[in-house]
TISE-864468 format. One line per field, with one value per residue (C-alpha): x, y, z; residue number from 1. Coordinates in pm, 1 decimal, decimal comma, always signed. Layout:
N
east <- c(X; ...)
north <- c(Y; ...)
up <- c(Z; ...)
n <- c(NUM; ...)
This chain:
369
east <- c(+780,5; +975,4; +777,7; +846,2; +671,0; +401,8; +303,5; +122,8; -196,0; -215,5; +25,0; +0,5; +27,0; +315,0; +478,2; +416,2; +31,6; +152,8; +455,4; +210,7; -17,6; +328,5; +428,4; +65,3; +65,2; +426,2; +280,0; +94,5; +377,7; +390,6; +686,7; +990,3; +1075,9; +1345,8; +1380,3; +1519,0; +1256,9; +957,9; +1041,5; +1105,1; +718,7; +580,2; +697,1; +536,9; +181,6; +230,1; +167,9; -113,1; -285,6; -458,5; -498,4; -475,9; -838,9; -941,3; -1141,8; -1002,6; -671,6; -740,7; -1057,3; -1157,1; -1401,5; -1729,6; -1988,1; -1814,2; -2090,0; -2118,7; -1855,3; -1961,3; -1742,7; -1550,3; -1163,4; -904,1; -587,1; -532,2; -223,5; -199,2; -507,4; -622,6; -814,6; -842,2; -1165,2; -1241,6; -1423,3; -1132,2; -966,8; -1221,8; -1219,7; -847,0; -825,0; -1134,2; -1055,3; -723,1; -863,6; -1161,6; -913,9; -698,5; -893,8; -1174,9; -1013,1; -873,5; -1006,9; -760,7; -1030,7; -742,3; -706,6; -934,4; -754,4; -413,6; -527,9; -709,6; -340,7; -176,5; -399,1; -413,3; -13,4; -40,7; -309,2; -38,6; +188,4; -12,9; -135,2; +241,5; +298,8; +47,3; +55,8; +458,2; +372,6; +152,8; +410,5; +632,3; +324,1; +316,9; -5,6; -175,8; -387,9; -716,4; -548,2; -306,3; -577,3; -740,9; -397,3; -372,0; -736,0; -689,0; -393,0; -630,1; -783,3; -548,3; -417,1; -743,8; -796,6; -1100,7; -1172,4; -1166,0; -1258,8; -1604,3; -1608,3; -1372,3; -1590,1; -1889,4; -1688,9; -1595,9; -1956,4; -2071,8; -1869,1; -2060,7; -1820,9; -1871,1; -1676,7; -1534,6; -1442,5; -1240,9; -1054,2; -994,8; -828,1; -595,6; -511,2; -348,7; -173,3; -59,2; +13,4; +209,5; +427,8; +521,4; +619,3; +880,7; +957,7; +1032,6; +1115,8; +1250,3; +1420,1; +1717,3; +1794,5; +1853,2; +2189,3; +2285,7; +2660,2; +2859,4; +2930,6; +2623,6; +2500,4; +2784,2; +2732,1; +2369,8; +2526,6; +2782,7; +2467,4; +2167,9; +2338,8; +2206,0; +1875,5; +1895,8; +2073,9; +1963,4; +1811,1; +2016,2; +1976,5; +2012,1; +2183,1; +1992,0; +1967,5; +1740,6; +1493,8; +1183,4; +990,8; +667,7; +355,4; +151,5; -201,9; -343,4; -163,5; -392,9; -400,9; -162,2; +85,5; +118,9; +196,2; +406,6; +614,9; +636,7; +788,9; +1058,7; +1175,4; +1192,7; +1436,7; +1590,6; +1663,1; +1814,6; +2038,3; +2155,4; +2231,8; +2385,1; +2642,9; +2485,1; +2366,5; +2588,0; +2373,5; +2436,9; +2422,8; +2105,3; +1961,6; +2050,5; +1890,6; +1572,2; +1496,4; +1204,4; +1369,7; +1341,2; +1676,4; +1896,2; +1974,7; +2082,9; +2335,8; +2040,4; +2139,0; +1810,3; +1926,5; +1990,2; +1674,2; +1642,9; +1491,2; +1139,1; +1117,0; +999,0; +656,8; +600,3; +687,4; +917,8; +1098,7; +1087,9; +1176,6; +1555,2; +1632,3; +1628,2; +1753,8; +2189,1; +2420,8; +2530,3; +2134,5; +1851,5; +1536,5; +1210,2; +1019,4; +766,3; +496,3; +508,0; +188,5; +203,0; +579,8; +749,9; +1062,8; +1381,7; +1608,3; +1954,3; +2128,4; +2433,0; +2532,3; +2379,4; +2496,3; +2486,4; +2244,7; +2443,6; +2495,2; +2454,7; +2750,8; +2696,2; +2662,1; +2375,7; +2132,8; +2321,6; +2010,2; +1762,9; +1996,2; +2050,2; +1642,5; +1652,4; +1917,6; +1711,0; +1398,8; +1520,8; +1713,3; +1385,8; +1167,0; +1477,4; +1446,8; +1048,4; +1083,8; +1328,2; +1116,5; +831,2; +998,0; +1136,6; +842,8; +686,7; +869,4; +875,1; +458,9; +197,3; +30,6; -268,9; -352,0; -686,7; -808,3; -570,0; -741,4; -1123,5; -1191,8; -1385,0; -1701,2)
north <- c(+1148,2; +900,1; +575,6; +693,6; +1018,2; +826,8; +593,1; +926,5; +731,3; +482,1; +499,0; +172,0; +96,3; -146,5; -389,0; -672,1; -770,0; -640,5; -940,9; -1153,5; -1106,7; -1083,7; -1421,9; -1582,9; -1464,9; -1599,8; -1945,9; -1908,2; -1981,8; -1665,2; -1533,7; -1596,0; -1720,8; -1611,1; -1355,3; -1046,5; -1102,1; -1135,2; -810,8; -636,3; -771,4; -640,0; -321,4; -339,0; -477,9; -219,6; +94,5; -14,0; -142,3; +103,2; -105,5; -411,5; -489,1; -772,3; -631,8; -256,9; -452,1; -568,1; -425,9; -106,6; +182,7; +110,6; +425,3; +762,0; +1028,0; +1332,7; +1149,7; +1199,8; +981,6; +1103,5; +1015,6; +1107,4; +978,8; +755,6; +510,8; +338,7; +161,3; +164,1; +426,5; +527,2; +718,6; +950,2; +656,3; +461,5; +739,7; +730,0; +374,9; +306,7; +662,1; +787,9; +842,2; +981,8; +1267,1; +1293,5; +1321,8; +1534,8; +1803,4; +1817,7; +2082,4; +2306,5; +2571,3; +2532,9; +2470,2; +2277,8; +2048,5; +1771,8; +1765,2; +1785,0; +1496,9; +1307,4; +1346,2; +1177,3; +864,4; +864,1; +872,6; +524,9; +436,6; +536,7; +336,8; -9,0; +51,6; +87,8; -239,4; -451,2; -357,5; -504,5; -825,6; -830,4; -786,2; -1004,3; -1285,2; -1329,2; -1390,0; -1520,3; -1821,1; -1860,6; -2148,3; -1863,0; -1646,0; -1986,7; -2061,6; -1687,9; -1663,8; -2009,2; -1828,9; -1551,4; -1766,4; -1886,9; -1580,7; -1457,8; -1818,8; -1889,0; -2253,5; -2231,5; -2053,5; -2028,4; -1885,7; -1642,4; -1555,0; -1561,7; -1294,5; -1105,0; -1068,2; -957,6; -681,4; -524,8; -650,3; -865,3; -1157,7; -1142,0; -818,2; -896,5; -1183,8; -905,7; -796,7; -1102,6; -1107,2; -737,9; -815,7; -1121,7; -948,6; -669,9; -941,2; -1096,2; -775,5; -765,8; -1053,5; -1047,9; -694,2; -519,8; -789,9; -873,2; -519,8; -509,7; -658,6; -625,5; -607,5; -648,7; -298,2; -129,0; -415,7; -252,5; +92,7; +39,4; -131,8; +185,3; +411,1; +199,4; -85,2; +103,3; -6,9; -340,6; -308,2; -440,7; -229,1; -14,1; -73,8; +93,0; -11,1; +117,3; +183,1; +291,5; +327,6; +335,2; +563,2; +406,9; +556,7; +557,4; +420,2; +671,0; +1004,7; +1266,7; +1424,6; +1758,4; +1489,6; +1319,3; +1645,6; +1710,5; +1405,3; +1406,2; +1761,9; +1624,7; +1336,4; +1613,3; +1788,2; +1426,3; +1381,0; +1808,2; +1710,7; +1371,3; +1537,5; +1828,7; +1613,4; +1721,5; +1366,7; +1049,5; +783,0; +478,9; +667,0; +804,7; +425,2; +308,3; +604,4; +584,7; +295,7; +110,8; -248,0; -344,2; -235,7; -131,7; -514,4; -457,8; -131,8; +7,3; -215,8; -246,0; -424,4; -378,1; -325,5; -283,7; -46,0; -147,1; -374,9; -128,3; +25,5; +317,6; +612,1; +426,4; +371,0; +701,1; +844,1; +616,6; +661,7; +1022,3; +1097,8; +1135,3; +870,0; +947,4; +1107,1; +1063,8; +1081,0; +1242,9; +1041,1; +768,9; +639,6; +254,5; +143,3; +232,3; +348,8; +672,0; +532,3; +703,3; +568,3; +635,7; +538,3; +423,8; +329,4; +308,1; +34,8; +113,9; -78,2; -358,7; -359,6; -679,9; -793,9; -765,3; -1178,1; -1174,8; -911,5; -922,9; -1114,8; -842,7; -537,6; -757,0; -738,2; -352,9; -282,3; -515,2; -331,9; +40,2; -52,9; -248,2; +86,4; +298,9; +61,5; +38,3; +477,9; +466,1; +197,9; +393,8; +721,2; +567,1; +392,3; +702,7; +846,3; +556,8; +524,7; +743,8; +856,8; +1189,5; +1297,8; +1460,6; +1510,6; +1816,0; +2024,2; +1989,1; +2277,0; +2193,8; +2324,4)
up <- c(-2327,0; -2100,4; -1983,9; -1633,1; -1697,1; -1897,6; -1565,8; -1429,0; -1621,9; -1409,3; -1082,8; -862,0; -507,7; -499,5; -740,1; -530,9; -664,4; -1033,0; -1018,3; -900,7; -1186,1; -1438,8; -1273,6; -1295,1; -1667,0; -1731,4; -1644,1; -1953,2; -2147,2; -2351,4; -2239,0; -2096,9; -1735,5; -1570,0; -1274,6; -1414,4; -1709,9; -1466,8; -1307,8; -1621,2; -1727,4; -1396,1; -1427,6; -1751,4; -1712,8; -1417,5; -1680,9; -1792,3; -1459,1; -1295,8; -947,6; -834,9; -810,0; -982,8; -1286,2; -1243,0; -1362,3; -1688,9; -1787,9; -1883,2; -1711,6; -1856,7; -1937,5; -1862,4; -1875,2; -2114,0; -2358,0; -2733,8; -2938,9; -3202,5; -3328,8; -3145,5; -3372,8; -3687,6; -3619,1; -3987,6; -4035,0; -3655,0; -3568,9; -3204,9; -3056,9; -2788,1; -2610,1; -2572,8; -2388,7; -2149,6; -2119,6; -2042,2; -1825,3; -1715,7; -1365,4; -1432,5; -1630,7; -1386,0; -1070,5; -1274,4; -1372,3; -1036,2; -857,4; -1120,8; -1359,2; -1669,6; -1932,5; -2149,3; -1863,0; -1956,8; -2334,4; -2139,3; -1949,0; -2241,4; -2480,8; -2188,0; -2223,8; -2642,5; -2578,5; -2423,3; -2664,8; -2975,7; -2782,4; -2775,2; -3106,0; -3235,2; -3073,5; -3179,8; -3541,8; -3432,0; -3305,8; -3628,2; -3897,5; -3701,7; -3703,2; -3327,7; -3179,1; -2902,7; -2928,5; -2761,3; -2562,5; -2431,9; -2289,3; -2150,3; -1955,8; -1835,5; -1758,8; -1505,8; -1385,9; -1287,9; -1111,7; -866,8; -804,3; -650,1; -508,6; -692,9; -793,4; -1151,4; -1459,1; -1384,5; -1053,8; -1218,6; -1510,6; -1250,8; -1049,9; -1331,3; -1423,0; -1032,9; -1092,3; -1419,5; -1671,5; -1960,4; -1982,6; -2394,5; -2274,5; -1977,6; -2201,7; -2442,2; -2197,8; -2123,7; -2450,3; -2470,1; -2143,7; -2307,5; -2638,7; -2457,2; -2246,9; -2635,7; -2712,2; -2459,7; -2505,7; -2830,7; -2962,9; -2673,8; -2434,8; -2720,4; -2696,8; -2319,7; -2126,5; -1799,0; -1746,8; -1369,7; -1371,6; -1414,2; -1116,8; -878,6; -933,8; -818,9; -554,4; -458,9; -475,3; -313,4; -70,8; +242,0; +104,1; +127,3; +448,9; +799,3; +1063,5; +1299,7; +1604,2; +1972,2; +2264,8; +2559,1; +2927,5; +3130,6; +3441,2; +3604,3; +3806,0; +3919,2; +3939,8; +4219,0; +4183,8; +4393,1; +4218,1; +4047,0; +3745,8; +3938,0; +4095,1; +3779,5; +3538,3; +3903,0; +3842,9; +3451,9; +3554,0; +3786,9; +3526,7; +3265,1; +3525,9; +3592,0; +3202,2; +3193,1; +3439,1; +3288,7; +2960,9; +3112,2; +3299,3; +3609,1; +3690,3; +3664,6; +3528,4; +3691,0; +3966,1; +3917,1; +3799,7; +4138,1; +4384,5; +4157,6; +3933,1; +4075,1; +4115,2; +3708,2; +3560,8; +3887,2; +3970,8; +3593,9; +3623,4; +3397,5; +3133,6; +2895,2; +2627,1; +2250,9; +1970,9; +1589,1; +1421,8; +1437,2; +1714,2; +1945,0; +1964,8; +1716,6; +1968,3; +2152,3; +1844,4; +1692,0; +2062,4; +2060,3; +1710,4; +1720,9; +2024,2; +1993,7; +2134,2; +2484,8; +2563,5; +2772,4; +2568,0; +2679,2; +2939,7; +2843,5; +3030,3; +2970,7; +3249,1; +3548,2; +3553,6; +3373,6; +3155,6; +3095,7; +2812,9; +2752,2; +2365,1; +2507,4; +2144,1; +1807,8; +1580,0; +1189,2; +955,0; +808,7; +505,9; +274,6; +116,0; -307,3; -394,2; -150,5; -335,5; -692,5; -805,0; -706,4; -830,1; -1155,8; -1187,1; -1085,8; -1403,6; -1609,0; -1512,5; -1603,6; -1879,6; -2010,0; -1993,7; -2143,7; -2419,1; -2449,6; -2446,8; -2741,7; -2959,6; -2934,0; -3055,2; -3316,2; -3396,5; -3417,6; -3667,1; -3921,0; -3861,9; -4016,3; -3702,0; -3703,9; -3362,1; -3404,5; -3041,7; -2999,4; -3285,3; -3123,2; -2872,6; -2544,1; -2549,1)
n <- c(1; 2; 3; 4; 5; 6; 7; 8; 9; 10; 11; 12; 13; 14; 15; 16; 17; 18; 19; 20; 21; 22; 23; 24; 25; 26; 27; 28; 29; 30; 31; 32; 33; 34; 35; 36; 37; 38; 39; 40; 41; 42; 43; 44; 45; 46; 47; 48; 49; 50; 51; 52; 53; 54; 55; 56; 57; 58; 59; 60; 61; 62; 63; 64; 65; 66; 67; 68; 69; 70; 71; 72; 73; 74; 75; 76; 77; 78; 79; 80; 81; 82; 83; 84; 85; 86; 87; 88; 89; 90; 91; 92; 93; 94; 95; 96; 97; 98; 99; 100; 101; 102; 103; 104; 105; 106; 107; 108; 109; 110; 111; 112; 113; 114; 115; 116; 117; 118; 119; 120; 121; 122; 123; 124; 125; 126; 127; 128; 129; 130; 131; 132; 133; 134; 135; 136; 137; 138; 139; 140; 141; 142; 143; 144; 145; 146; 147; 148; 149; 150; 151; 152; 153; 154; 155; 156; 157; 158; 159; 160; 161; 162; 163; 164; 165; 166; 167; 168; 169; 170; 171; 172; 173; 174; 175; 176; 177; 178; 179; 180; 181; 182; 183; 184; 185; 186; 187; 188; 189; 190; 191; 192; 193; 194; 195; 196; 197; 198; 199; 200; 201; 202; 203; 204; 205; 206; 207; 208; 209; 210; 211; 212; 213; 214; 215; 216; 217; 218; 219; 220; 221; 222; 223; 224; 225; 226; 227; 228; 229; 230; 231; 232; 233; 234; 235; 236; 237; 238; 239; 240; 241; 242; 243; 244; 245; 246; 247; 248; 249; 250; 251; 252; 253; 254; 255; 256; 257; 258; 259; 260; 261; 262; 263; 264; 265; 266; 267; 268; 269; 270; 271; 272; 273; 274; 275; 276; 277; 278; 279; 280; 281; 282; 283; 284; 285; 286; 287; 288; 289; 290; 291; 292; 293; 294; 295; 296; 297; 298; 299; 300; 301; 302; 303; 304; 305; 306; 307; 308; 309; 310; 311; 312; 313; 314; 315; 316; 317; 318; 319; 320; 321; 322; 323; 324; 325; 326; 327; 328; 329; 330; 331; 332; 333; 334; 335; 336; 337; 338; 339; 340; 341; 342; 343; 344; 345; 346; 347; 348; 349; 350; 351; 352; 353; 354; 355; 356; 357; 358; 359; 360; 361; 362; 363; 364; 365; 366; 367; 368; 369)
């Protein structure tokens, strides 16, 4: 199983909050400090985060009902239980399995998580036969990075916070320390077996510039027809009718638009020659936006009521996103290659790994009740 596939334990929201907690954790000192590393780590700590609350990050669910303990898998010496599945992914087998009737879901689900569990195990019994550990003054440095992240004072409003929340403290440094023993790991196993080479960066390029491109944007003209105070509910579906007509005859040719702009504009964009002016994507208001950007150069888009006036907007032109030149995103297509690469390399340790370790999965032969 890929590590792409194996982030269906915990999917997150956005990597933004996850870099911030890899960058607060590189402070520590554990690992490594440049960009395309951080990124790399983020993605990382990302798998095994399953939000980016503050305890829901690093510590574990705490009492899932109707669990009876029992092992799930021998990795070497460790042994790894049923409560430990339930621990790391409780909700993800809960919200799994709630709306189906496959009585194998919940072991389906339950394999998925002792996968990840293998996986850690695997990599700590690494770090261990290559003697790197983390020191309690580690897990102080990445606990008082904690701290600042969430913008508490200092370590005890943190622990005090931690505790509010129902978890015990030990336990949510226990935590630090895996997060801090799985950034080692990459740092130190997997990282020397990743490079990044000017090629790969401008393929990416070739295939994913028009992401990091600017916003399009719309030249426009228009007009106004105002609305009369005094106009029911009748006249006004009576006068959305008519611009409807108006905009049927613009598009059909039937109209000439300056024309038209002149004989009907209400005094706001005839002194003009209808000229509106030019927008990016985004800049207008939701409908308005969506309204311009889908409607063809050279057409009138449906009427809009903007206060007390109907507006109708012609895209005279549409200017293409622009797209940014290669030196001034190679950084952040760098960290990109450096991220995938990093998980390509993290999948193939851990199969090999695999096969060199003496691993008994046990969970698979015990039949739900």
């Amino acid at each position: 199983m890929s590590l792409a596939s194996r982030t269906k334990v915990w999917p997150v929201a956005k990597a933004k909050a996850v870099s911030h907690l890899a960058s607060n954790l590189v402070q520590c000192g554990a690992v490594d400090a440049s960009p395309a590393h951080k990124m790399s780590l983020a993605s990382f700590v990302g798998y095994f985060c399953k939000s980016t609350a503050l305890v829901a990050c690093f510590a574990p669910t705490l009492a899932f009902a109707g669990v009876v303990d029992r092992v799930a898998a021998v990795v070497g010496q460790d042994v790894v239980t049923l409560s430990e599945i339930y621990d790391l992914g409780g909700p993800f087998i809960e919200q799994r399995c709630q709306s189906t009737l496959d009585s194998t879901c919940s072991t389906k689900a339950e394999l998925e998580v002792l996968d990840a569990l293998i996986q850690r195990a695997l990599m700590r019994q690494e770090l261990q036969r290559l003697e790197l550990t983390i020191a309690p003054e580690d897990i102080d440095r990445g606990v008082d990075a904690m701290a600042r992240q969430y913008g508490l004072a200092d370590r005890e409003q943190l622990k005090a916070q931690v505790e509010a929340e129902g978890l015990e403290w030990q336990t949510f440094r226990d935590q630090v320390h895996d997060q801090l023993q799985q950034m080692k790991f990459i740092e130190n196993v997997i990282r020397p077996r990743v490079t990044v080479t000017k090629n790969e960066i401008v393929d990416l390029y070739q295939r994913a510039a028009r992401d990091y491109s600017g916003p399009a944007a719309a030249e426009l003209e228009a007009f106004a027809l105002t609305i009369p105070d005094d106009l029911d509910e009748a006249g006004r579906l009576a006068m959305f009718e008519r611009a409807l007509a108006i905009v049927d005859d613009l598009n059909a040719g039937r109209r000439e638009c300056l024309a038209t702009v002149k004989e009907m504009d209400s005094g706001t964009y005839a002194p003009r020659d209808g000229k509106m002016g030019t927008f990016k994507k985004g800049e207008l208001n939701p409908s308005f936006d969506a309204m311009v950007f889908s409607t063809p150069v050279g057409q009138v888009g449906r009427p809009l009521q903007v206060g007390n006036a109907l507006l109708i907007v012609k895209v005279a032109a549409m200017r293409e996103a622009d797209v940014k030149p290669l030196e001034e995103i190679e950084d952040q297509l760098r960290e990109q290659v450096f991220e995938a690469k990093t998980e390509e390399a993290v999948a193939q340790w851990y199969q090999q790994a695999l096969r060199k370790a003496s691993v008994r999965i046990l969970l698979e032969k015990t039949e739900e009740p």
